[in-house]
Residue, then its C-alpha position, 0 to 999 in steps of 0.5 A: x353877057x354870060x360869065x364863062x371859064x377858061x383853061x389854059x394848056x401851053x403846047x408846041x407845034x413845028x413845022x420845016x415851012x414856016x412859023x404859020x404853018x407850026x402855029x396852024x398845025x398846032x391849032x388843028x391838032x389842039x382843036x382835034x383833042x379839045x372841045x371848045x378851043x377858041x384862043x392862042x397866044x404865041x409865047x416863043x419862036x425858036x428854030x433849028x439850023x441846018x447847014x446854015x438854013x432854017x431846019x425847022x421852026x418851033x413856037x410854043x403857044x397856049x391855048x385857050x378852051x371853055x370849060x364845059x357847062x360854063x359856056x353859055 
């Protein structure tokens, strides 16, 4: 098995659906300015409320990508 090298990037996504749907978005919108995108972890969930419902829910994610010319 080849060594590979990664970088990180924390970035946040939101959503007024869901915590799915802020994660997903996020990803999408990662893997469209990316290259090589290929893990996620969540670190935070946090949302707003609005006349006592959830407004919106946010997450904060990092980001996982091969460097080019380390993936074998």
């Amino acid at each position: 098995m080849a060594d590979n090298t990664y970088s990180k990037t924390e970035i946040v996504g939101s959503s007024a659906e869901s915590v799915d749907e802020a994660i997903r978005g996020a990803i999408r919108r990662a893997s469209s300015t990316l290259r090589q995108v290929e893990w996620f972890e969540v670190t935070e969930i946090r949302g707003h409320v609005q006349d006592g419902e959830v407004g919106h829910f946010q997450v904060t994610l990092k980001i996982g990508f091969a460097l080019e010319d380390t993936k074998s």
